[in-house]
C-alpha positions in Angstrom: 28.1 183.9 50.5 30.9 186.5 51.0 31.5 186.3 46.7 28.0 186.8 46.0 27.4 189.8 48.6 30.3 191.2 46.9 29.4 191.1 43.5 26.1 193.4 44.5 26.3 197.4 45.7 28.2 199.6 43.4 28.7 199.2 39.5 31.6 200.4 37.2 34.0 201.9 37.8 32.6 203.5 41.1 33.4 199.8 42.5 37.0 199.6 41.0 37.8 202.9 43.1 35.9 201.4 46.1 38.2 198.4 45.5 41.4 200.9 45.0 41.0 202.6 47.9 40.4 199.9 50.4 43.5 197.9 48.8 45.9 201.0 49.7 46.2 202.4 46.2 44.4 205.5 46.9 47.2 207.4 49.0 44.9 207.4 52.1 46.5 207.6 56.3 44.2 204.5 55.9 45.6 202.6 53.4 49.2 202.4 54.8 52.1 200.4 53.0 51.7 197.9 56.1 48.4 197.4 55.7 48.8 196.0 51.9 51.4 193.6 53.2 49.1 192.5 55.9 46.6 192.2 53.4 48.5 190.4 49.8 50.9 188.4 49.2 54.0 190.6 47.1 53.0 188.5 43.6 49.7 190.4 44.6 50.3 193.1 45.2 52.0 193.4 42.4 49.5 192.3 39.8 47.1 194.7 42.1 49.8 197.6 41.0 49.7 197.0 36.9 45.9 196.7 37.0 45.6 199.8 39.1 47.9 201.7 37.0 46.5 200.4 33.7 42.8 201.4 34.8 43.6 205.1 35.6 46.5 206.2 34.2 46.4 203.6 30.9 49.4 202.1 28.7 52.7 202.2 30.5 54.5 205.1 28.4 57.2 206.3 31.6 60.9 205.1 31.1 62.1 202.0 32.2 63.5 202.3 35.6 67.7 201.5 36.1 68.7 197.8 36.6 69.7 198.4 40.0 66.4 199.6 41.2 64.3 196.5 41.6 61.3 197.6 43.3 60.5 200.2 40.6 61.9 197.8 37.7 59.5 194.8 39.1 56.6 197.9 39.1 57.7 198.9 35.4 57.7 195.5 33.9 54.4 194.1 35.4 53.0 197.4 34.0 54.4 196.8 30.9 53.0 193.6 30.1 49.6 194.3 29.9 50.0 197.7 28.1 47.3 196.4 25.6 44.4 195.9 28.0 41.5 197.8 28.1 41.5 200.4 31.1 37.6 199.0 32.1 38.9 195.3 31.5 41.8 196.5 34.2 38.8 197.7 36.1 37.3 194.4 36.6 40.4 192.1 36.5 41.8 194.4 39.7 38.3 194.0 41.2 38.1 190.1 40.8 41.4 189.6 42.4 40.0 191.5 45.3 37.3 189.7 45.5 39.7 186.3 45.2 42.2 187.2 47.7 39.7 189.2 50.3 36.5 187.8 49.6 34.7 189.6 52.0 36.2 193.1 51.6 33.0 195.2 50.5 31.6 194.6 53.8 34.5 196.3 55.1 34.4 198.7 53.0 30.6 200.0 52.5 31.8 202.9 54.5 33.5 204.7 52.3 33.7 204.9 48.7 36.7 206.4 46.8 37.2 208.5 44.0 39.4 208.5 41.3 43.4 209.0 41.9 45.2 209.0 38.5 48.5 209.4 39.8 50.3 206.7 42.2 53.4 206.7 43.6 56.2 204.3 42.3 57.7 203.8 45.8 54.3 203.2 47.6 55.0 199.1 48.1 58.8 199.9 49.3 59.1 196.6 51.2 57.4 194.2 48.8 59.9 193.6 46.2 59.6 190.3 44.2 60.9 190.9 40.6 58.6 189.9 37.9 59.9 189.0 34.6 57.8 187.4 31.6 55.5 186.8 34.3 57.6 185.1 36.8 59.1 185.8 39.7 62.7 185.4 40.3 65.4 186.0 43.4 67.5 188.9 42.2 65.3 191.6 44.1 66.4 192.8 46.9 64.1 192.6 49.6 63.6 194.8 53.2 61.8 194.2 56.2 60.5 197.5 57.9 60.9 198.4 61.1 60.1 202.1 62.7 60.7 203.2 59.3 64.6 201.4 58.9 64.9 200.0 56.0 67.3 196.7 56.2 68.4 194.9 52.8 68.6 191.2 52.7 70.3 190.0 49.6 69.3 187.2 47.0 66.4 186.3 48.2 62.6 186.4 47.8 61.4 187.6 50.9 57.5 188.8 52.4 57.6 190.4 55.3 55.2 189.6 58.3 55.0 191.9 61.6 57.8 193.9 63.1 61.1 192.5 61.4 60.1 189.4 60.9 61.9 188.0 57.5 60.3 184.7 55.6 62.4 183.7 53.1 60.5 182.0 50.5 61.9 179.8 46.9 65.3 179.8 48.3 67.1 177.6 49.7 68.9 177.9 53.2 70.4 176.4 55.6 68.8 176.6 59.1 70.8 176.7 62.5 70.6 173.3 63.3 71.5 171.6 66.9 72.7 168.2 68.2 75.2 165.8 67.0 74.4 165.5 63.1 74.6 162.1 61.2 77.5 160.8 59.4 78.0 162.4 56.0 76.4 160.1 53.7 74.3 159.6 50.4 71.3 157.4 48.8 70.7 157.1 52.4 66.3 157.2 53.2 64.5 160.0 54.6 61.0 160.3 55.6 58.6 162.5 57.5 56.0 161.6 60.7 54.7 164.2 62.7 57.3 167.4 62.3 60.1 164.6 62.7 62.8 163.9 59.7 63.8 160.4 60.1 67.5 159.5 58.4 68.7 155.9 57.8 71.1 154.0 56.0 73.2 155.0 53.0 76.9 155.4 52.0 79.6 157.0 53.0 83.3 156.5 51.8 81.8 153.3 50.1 80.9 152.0 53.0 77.1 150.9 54.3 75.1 152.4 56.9 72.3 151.1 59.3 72.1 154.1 62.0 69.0 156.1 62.4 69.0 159.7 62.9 65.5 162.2 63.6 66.0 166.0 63.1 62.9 167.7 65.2 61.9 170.1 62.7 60.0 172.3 65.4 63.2 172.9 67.4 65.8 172.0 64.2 67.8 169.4 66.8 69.3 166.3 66.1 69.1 163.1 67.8 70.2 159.8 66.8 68.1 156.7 67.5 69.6 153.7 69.7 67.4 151.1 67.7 66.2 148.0 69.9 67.1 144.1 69.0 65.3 143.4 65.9 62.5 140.3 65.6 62.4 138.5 63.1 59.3 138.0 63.3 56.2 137.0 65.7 56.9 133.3 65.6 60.5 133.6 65.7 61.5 137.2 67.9 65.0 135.6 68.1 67.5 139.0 67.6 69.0 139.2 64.2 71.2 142.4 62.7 70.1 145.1 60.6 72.0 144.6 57.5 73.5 148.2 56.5 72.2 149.1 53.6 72.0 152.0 50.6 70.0 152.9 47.9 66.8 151.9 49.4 63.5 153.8 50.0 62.0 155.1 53.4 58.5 154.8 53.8 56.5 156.3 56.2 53.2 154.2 56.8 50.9 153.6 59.5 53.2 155.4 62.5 55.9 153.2 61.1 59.0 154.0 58.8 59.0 150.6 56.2 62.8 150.0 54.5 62.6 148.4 51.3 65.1 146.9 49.2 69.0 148.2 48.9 72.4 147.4 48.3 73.8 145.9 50.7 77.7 143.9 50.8 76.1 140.3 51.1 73.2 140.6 49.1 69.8 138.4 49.3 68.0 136.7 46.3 65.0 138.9 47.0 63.7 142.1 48.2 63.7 142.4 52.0 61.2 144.8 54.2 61.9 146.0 57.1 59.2 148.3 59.9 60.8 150.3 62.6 58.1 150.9 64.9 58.3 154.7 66.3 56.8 153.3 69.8 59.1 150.3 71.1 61.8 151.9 68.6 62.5 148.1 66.9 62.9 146.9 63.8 61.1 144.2 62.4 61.3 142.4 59.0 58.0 142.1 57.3 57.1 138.3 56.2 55.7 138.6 52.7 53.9 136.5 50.5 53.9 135.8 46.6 56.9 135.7 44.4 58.8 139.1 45.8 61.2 141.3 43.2 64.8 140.2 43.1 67.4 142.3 45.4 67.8 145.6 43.9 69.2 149.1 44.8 68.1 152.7 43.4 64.5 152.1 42.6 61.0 154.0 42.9 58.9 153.2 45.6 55.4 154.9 45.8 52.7 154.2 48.0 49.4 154.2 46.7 46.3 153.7 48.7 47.0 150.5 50.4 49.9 149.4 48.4 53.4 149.8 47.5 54.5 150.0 43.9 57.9 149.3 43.1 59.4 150.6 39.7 63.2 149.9 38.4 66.6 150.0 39.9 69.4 148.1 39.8 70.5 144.8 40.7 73.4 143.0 43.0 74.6 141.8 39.5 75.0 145.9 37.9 71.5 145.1 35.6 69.7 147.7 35.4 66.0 146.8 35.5 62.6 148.2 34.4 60.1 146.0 36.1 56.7 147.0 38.0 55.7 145.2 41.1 53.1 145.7 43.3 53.3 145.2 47.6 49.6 144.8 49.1 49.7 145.7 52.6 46.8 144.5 53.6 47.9 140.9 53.1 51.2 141.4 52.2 51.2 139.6 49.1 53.9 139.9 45.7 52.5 140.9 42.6 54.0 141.5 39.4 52.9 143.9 36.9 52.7 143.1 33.2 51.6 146.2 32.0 50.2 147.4 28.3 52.4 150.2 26.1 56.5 150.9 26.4 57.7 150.8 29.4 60.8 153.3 30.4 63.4 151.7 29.2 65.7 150.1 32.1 66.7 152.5 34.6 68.2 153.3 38.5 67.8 156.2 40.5 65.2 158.0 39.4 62.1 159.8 41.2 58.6 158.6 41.0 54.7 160.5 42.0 51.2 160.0 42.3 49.1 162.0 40.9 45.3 161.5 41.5 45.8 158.2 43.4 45.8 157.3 39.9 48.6 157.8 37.6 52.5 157.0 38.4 54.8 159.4 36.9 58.5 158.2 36.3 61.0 160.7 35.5 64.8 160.8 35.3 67.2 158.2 36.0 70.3 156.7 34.6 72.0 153.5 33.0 75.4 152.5 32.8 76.3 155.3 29.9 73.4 157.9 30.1 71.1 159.8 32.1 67.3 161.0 31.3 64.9 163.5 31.8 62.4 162.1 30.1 58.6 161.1 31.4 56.7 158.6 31.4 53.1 158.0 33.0 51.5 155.2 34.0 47.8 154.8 34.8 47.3 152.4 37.8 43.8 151.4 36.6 44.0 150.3 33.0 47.6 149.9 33.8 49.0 151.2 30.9 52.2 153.4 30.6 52.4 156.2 28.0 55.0 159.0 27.6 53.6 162.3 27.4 55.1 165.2 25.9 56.3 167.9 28.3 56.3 171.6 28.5 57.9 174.5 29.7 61.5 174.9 31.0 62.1 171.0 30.9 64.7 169.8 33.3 68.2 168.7 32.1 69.0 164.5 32.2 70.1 163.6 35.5 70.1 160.8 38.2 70.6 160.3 41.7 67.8 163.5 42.2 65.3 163.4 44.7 61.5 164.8 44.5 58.0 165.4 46.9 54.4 166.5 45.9 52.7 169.5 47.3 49.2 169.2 46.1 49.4 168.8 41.8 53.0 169.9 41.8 56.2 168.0 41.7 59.2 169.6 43.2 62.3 167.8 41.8 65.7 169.0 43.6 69.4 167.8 42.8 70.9 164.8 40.8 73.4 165.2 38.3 74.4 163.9 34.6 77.9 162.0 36.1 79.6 165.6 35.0 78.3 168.1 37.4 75.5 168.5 39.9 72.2 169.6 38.7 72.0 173.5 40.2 68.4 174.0 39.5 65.2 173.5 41.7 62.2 172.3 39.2 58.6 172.1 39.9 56.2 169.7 37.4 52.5 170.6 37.6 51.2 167.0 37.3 47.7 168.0 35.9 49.2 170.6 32.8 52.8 168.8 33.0 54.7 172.4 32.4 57.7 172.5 34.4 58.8 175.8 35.2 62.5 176.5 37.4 61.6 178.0 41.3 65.4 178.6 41.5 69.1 177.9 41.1 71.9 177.8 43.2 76.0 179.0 42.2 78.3 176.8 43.4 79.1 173.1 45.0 76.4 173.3 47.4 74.3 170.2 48.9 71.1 170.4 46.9 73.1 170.3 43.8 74.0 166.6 44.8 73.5 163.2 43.7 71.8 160.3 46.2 70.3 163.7 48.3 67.0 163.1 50.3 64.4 165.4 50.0 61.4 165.3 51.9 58.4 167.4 52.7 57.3 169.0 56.3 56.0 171.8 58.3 56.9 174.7 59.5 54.6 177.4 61.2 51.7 176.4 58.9 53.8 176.0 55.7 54.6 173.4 54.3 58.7 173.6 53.2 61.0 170.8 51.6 63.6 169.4 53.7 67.1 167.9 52.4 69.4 166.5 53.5 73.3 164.9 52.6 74.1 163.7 49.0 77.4 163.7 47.2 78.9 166.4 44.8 82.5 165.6 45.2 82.3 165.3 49.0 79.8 163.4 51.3 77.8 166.2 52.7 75.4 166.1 56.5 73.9 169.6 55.7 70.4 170.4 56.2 68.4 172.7 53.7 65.1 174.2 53.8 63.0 175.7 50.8 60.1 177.5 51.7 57.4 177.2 48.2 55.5 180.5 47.7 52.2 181.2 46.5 53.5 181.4 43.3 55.4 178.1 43.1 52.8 175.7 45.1 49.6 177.4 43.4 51.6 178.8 39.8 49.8 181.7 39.7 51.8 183.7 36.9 51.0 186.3 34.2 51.9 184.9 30.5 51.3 185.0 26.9 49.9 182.1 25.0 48.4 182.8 21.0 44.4 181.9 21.2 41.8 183.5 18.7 40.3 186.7 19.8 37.1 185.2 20.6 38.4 183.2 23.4 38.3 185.4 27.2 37.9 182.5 30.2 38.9 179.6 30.0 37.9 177.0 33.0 39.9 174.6 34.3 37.7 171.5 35.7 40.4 169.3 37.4 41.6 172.2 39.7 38.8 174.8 40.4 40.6 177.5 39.1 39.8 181.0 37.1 41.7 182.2 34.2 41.2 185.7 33.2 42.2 186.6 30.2 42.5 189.6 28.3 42.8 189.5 24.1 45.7 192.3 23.1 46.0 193.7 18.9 47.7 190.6 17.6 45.5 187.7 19.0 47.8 187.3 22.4 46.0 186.4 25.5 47.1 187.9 28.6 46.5 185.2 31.8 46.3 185.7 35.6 45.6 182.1 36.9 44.2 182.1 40.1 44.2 178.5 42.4 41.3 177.2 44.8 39.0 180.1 43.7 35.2 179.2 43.2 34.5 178.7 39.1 31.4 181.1 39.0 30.3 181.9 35.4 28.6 184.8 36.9 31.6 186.4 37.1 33.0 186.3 33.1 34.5 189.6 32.7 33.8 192.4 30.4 30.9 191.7 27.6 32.1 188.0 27.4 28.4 186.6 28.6 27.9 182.9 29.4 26.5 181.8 25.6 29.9 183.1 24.4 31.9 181.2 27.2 29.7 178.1 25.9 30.4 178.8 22.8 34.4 178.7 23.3 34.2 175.6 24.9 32.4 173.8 22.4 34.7 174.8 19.8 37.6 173.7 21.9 35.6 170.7 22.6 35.7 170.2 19.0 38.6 171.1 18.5 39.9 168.5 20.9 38.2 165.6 19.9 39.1 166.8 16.0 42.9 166.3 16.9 42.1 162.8 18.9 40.9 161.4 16.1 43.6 162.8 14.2 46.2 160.9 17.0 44.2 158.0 17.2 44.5 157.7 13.5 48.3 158.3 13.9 49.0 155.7 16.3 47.0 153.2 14.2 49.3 153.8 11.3 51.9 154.1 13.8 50.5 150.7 15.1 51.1 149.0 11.3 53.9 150.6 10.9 55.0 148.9 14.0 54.2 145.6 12.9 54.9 145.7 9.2 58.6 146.6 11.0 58.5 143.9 13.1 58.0 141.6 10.3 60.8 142.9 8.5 62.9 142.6 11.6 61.9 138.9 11.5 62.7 138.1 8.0 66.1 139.9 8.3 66.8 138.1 11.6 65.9 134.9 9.5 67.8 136.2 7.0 70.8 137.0 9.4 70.5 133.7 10.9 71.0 131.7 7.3 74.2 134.1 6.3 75.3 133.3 10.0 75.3 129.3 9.5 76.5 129.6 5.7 79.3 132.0 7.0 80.1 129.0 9.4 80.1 126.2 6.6 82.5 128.3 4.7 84.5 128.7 8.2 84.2 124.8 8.6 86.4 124.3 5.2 88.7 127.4 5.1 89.9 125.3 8.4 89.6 122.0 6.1 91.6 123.7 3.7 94.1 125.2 5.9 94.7 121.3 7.5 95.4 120.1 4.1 97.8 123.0 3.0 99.7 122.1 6.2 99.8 118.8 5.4 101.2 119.4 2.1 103.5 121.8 2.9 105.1 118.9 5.8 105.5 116.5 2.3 106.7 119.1 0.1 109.8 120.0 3.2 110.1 115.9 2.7 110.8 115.7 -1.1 113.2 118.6 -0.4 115.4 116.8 2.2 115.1 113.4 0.1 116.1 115.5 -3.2 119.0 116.6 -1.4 120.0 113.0 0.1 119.4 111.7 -3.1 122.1 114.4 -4.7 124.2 113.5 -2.1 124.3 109.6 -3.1 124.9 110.1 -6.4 127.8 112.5 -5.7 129.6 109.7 -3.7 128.7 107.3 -6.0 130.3 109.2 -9.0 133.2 110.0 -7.0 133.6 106.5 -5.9 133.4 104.9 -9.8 135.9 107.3 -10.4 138.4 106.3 -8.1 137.8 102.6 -9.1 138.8 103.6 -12.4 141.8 105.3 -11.6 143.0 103.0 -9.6 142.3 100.2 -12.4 144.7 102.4 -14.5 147.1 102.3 -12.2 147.7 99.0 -11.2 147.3 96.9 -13.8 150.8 95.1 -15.2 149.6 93.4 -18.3 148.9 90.2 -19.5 152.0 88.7 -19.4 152.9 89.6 -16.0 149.6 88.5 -14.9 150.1 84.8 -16.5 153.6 85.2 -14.6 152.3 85.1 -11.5 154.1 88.2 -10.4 151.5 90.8 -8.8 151.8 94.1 -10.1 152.7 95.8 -6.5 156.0 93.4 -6.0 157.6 94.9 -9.2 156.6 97.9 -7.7 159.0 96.6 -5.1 161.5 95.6 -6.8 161.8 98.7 -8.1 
């Protein structure tokens, strides 16, 4: 009701100076630089600025400010990048944003109706300074909270300021003053969130097992560790049993209870154990389940989904790495495995794991024995079929050991590291366009840029902020971090650049309720402000664009779209037989393979043959040698002995005569 009661009164451009003036642009005592940060958020405001300054002064033609001047470099550049638009376009855009951010301001402001004011002052938003580059916002500014006109610089960081002093730090990440004993340093420990209460177990420190339980109060930022009671093992038999110390498992919290599942632990079971510690008689329980349950396994994805658990991956008590999909119902506790349609991811530990839409798991990351990934891959819990889909944007670098949480369609993925060096940047994934896009990056060997981290999502005056805690970069670490999203991560609401044809003005988005105005610049380049949770009324189109055109646009995308589906239908069916027809080949060559495998064993079979019988030979041949030489031998002696016979037969004989005498040759020999 508000929307429509503003979209009557005043026409153009009476309306836009209406608008002007009541948003603080028109140099009124009213419209104080307090009262705009009371009233936008600095991305805003700032979009507010261009717009304003495009609609009355047109095209950006002043200098660009110095480098070390943010605020008036953040003004410049937002200017800049919308020097094409049409001053009454401008008009309108500045007046919808109104209208989206404040919906009920021309109630407000029916008393008073503005004129023109061409020229606005560069330092008039002096403590709201987010810099905005290619349409993003990054940390360099340097940001002030006012008080009684002081002026106080906080470095670094992006910062909106709220009341007297008050600083909110927002897409950074800090470390808040924490009290209590803190937990043993420690990595792929479990962390999970019930009711403003971060709840630690497990992990690994110095290679070692844990099985304590810590809970930070994120109200009060105290620690407190948990003196856990006797643990049953189950109804039937409550006899006490010990809570083996564990790492690499996942923390679940369900149904006022935090659910442990899987692990490494030193003496590991055949089979996935889970575990309940109930937050009311602070036990722990093990879960009996039913079904055949997924072998014992560290580092893998659990995800709940409606009433059930889905288990993806991770890593064995034997090192294999594993790409399996089972399924926990809770209801009845009962096993299922998943054999699901398409290409899996291939086999993988220590990666993160979503739900989108309570309908659609989405894998990403990870790491084998020799790589890491950073690739995607989707499955869709109700045909159960995974895909891969491409990705866009500023797409993360491989890594494993990271750790991730959802805030509404986005994916906030923080840490890991690529078994070189700790990732340094913070991602966010928007699950329904699956663009990535960087919220910031942090210089140095610093906790979030560690592997086996926890991260975990809470709240904090209203707000929701991430939570993370330990991890491993070189040294075990027991710091707590908080990042705070801001509009502008949790709701992506940028200014960019993206080719369309000229005829093309709005575009809506039916999966997430949002606007995008766009604005058609000389060389076919449409300019986008996309606005989140903002009522898709086609009363509103901008400019001349009129509904039949609007229809029009969509029906050609709609054509176009189903033009290039059948185009990659027909691509995967060739891809399809191409498939096969390789798969065939593969099978004749493994048949093939298999043939030259048990010929190459015949011939193996009597090269040995052959060897045997060249040993044998070689034996007889050394044989014939030695009995050539004997032989030589024997005939030596016997020629030397038939020659001594002979001269001793030429030596002692005496004749005939002397023989017929009777006297023997050696007794003349003595008588002489």
């Amino acid at each position: 009701m508000a929307m429509a009661r503003a979209s009557s009164g005043l026409q153009y451009p009476e309306r836009f100076y209406a608008a002007a003036s009541y948003a603080g642009f028109d140099g009124s005592p009213r419209s104080t630089s307090k009262a705009v940060r009371a009233k936008f958020s600095s991305e805003s405001a700032l979009i507010l600025y261009a717009l304003y300054q495009q609609a009355t002064v047109g095209p950006c033609n002043i200098p660009e400010p110095s480098a070390w001047n943010a605020v008036e470099k953040s003004k410049w550049s937002s200017w800049k990048k919308i020097s094409d638009m049409a001053s009454t376009e401008a008009m309108r855009l500045f007046v919808k944003i109104l209208e989206e951010e404040d919906p009920g301001w021309y109630s407000r402001a029916s008393n008073f109706v503005s004129e023109a004011v061409v020229d606005v002052q560069m330092n008039q938003y002096s403590s709201i300074q987010p810099v905005v580059e290619n349409g993003n916002s990054f940390p360099e500014t340097k940001t002030i909270s006012t008080e009684n006109g002081s002026v106080v610089e906080a470095q670094d960081k992006d910062v909106v300021s709220e009341g007297f002093g008050s600083v909110v730090v927002y897409d950074q990440w800090i470390e808040p003053p924490v009290s209590g004993h803190r937990p043993k340093s420690r990595y792929e420990h479990g962390a999970a969130v019930i009711q403003d209460k971060m709840y630690i177990y497990g992990g690994n420190h110095n290679g070692r097992y844990l099985n304590d339980l810590h809970v930070l109060d994120l109200r009060s930022w105290s620690w407190s560790k948990i003196d856990a009671k006797s643990v049953a093992e189950s109804a039937e038999a409550p006899s006490p049993v010990t809570v083996t110390p564990c790492a690499g498992h996942s923390l679940i919290p369900w149904d006022n209870k935090l659910i442990s599942i899987a692990g490494h632990t030193k003496n590991p079971t055949d089979s996935i154990q889970v575990k309940a510690f109930d937050l009311q008689t602070c036990s722990w329980s093990f879960l009996k389940t039913y079904g055949k349950p997924p072998a014992s396994r560290g580092g893998q994805s659990v995800s709940l989904v409606g009433g059930s658990f889905v288990i993806f991956g991770g890593q064995d008590a034997k090192r294999s790495l594993l790409n399996d999909l089972h399924i926990l119902d809770l209801e009845t506790m009962t096993w299922d495995e998943i054999d699901a349609v398409g290409v899996p991811p291939s086999p993988r530990s220590d990666h993160t794991a979503a739900v989108h839409a309570d309908r659609y798991l989405l894998i990403f990351g990870g790491g084998s024995h020799a790589t890491c990934y950073n690739d995607l891959h989707v499955l869709d819990l109700q045909s159960m079929e995974w895909s891969r889909p491409t990705q866009q944007g500023e797409i993360p670098t491989p890594r494993a050991g990271h750790a991730g949480v959802t805030v509404g369609e986005n994916w906030f993925i923080v840490g890991g590291g690529d078994n070189k060096s700790g990732a340094s940047e913070t991602v966010v994934l928007n699950m329904s366009t699956l663009v990535w896009s960087v919220v910031t990056t942090v210089e140095g060997r610093i906790p979030v840029a560690s592997e086996g981290l926890s991260l975990a999502i809470g709240s904090y005056n209203g707000e929701d902020v991430l939570v993370s805690f330990g991890g491993y970069n070189g040294c075990y670490n027991n710091e707590v971090n908080v990042l705070k999203p801001s509009h502008k991560s949790t709701l992506q609401s940028k200014m960019m650049e993206t080719p369309v044809p000229d005829s093309v003005s709005a575009v809506l988005n039916q999966s997430a309720t949002r606007d995008v105005e766009s604005e058609t610049g000389q060389e076919g380049k449409i300019r986008e402000i996309v606005m989140d949770n903002v009522d898709a009324d086609p009363m509103k189109s901008r400019g001349k664009v009129t509904n039949e055109h609007l229809t029009a646009t969509l029906k050609a995308e709609k054509e176009e779209l189903e033009s290039s589906l059948s185009k990659e239908k027909v691509q995967t069916l060739q891809l399809k037989e191409d498939l096969a027809e390789l798969e065939t080949r593969n099978t004749d060559l493994y048949k093939e393979l298999q043939s030259v495998r048990g010929q190459l064993g015949s011939e193996q079979s009597r090269c040995f043959k052959l060897e045997v019988e060249l040993a044998e030979l070689r034996q007889k041949l050394q044989t014939m040698e030695t009995l050539q030489k004997e032989l030589e031998l024997l005939q030596r002696q016997k020629a030397a002995s038939e020659q001594a016979a002979l001269n001793a037969k030429r030596q002692g004989s005496g004749g005939v005569w002397g023989w017929l005498a009777g006297t023997p040759a050696n007794e003349k020999a003595d008588d002489a």
